[in-house]
N, C-alpha and C positions, 0 to 999 in steps of 0.2 A: 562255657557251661558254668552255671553259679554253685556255691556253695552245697545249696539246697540240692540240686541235681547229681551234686556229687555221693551227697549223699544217700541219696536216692538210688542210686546206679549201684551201690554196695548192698541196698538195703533189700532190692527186689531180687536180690540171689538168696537171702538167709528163710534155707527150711525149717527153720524151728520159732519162728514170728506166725503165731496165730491165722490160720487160712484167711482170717475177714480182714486183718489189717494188710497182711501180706496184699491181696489184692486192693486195696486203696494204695498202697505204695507203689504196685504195677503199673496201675491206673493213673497216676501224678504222676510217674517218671515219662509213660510213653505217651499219653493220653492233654501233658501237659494242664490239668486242671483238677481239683480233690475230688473224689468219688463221694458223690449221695446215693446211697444205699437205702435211705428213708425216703426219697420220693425221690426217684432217678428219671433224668428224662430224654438223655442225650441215649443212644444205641448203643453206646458201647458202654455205659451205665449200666444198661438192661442188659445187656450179657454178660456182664459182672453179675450183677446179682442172681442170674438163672445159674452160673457156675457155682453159687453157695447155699442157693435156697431150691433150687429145683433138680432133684434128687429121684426119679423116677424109673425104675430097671432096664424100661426100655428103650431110654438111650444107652444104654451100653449095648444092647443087641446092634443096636441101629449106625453106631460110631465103629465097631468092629465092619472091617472092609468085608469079612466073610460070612457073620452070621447074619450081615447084611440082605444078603440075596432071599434068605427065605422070607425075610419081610416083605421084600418085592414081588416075589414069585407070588405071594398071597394075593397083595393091593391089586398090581399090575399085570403081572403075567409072567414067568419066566423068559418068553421070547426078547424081552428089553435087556437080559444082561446079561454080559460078554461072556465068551465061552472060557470056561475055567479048567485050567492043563491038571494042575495038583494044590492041594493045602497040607504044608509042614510044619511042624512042629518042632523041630531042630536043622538049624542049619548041614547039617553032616548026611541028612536025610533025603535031601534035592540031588536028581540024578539028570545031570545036566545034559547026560547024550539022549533022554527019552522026550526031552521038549526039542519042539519045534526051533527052526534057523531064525525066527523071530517071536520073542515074547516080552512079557513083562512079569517083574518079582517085586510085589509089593509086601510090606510089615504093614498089617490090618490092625493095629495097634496106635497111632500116630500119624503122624500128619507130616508129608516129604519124603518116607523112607517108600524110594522105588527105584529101582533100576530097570532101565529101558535098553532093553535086547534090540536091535535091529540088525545085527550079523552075529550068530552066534562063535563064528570062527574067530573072530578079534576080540572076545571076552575074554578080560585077564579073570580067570577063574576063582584065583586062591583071593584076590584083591575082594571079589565081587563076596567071596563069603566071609571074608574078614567084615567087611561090611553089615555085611547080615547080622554077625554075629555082634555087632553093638546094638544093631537093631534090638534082638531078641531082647536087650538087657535095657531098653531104651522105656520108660513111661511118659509120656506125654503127660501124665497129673501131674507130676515129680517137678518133670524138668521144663513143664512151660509153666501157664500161668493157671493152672489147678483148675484145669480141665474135666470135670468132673465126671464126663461121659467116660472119658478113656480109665479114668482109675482102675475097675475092676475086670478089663481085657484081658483075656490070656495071649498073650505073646506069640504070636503064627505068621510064617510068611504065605503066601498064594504067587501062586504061577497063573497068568491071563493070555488071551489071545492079542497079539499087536497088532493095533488097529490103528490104520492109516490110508487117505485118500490121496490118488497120485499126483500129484505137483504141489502138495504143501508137505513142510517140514515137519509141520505138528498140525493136528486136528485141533479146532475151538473147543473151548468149554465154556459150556451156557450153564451158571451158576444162579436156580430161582432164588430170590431169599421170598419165604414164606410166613407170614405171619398172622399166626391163631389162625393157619388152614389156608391162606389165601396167600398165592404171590402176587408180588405188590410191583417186581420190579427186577430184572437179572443184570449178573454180571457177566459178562464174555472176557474171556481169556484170550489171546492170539500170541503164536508164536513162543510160546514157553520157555524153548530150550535155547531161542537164539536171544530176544530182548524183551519178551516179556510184558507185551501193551496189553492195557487195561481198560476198557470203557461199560458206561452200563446205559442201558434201553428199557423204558416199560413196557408194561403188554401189550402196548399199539404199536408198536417197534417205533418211536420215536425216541431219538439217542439224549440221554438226559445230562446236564449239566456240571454234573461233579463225578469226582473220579475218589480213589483211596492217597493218603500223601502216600511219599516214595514209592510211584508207580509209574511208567510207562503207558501217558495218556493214548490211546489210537485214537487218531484226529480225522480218519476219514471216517466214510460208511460203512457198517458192514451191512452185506447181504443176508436176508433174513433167511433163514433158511427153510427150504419146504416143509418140512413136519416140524414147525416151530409149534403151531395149536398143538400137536398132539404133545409135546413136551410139556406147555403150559399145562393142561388138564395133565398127567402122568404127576406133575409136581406140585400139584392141589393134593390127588389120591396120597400120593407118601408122607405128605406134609402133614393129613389128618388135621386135629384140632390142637397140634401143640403149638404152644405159643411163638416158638421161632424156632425155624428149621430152614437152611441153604440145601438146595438138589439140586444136582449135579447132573447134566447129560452131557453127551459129547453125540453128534449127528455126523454120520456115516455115509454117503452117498445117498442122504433122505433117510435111512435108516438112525435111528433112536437106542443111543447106549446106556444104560441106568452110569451113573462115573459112582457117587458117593451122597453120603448124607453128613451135613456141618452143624453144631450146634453153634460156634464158637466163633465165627469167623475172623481171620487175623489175630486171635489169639483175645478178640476185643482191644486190641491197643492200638488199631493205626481208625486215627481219624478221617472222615468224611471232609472233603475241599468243594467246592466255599466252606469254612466253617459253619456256618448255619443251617447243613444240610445233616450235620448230627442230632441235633431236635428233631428235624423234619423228619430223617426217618426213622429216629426212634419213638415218635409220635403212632405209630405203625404198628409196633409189639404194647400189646396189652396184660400188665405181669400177670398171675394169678395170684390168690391169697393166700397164703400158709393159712393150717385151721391153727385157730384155739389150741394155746401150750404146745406146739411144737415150732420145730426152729427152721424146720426144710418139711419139702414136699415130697413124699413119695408114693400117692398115687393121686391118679388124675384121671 
């Protein structure tokens, strides 16, 4: 690591450096190259700058894991998303013996905070809400890379139904990335909690060429699954006409789960392999214009 990087690596923790510069220093440390903010044109370029200039209320509804759903229920239907045990507000407030022998506790707040129930009798209990409880205290604008959807979250965990098909360890997740309304292109997840392979397919299902670095490429085929159309269409509807939006399904034995909505993905720091494939699909998101004398976007 060179000098530069070093100090780069101090410099992308300090909260009191200006949000715009602060992310150009993100952006050069993990991104490996100086952020254009004046004509950006690599992907992770453009989600930088949607993180400082586009500023619209409803991604906060939409980045929250729970006020999520009435957005879906409107677009989509209610039937697409998983059944919901409770939403709490304080960790002290989850009464462990009225959920089911399997669930999930997720912080609707952030990105990774979930604990996954699959016997509830081997839950170390006190651990699990010690847990929570940094959750509850946890910002995602704060403490990643000013994430501007998650800023004005209120802090809640949700209890979910665990959902699982019998002979895999984890269910996929089909990740659209949608841009200015259309997806363009998904990511599949496999195996999460054992090693975590990464590969991505267009909407012909034919498996595309580059992967995210530090990822676990899956080098076979996957099998497309039966209600893939309905997912593609499902994640056109949620996507609407915002400029970039990642939707989330997980498929069920054919059956279609809403997972979540990303504004951000990776935080915008981990590059596209071959390198050339970060023009290419940032070529894809088309920014919007801030108007006349203002500095961000907040309606659209």
């Amino acid at each position: 690591m060179n000098i530069r990087n070093l100090v780069l690596r101090v410099l992308k923790n300090f909260k009191m450096i200006p949000n715009r510069e602060l992310v150009k220093i993100r952006h050069e440390y993990y991104c490996g190259e100086k952020l254009n903010l004046v004509t950006p044109k690599s992907f992770n370029e453009k989600i930088c700058w949607l993180k400082l200039h586009f500023h619209i209320p409803l991604l906060t509804q939409l980045a929250d894991k729970y006020l999520v759903r009435e957005y879906v229920a409107e677009k989509i239907g209610k039937q697409f998303l998983n059944e919901l045990y409770r939403v709490y507000y304080k960790v002290d407030d989850i009464n462990f013996d009225e959920l089911p022998n399997q669930f999930v506790l997720k912080g609707v707040h952030g990105s990774s905070l979930n604990i996954i129930v699959k016997d509830k009798s081997k839950l170390d209990i006190a651990k699990a809400k010690q847990t929570m409880e940094k959750w509850m205290k946890h910002c995602q604008y704060k403490k990643v890379g000013l994430e501007w959807a998650y800023k004005n979250i209120q802090p809640k965990i949700i209890a979910e139904k665990y959902l699982e098909e019998i002979g895999k360890e984890d269910i996929n997740d089909y990740k659209f990335f949608c841009f200015n309304g259309e997806p363009k292109f998904l990511q599949i997840d496999i195996d999460r909690s054992i090693n975590h392979y990464r590969c991505y397919y267009d909407l012909n299902w034919i498996k595309q060429p580059f992967t995210t670095v530090k990822t676990l490429l899956y080098v076979d085929e996957v099998e497309k699954p039966e209600n893939f159309e309905e997912m593609k269409s499902l994640a056109k509807k949620l996507a609407d006409n915002l400029p970039f939006a990642r939707v989330d399904f997980y498929s069920v034995h054919g059956k279609t789960y809403f997972g979540e909505i990303t504004f951000y993905p990776n935080d915008g720091k981990k590059n596209f392999i071959p390198f050339e494939y970060n023009k290419i699909l940032g070529d894809y998101l088309k920014l919007p214009i801030i108007p006349n004398q203002q500095q961000v976007i907040t309606v659209f």
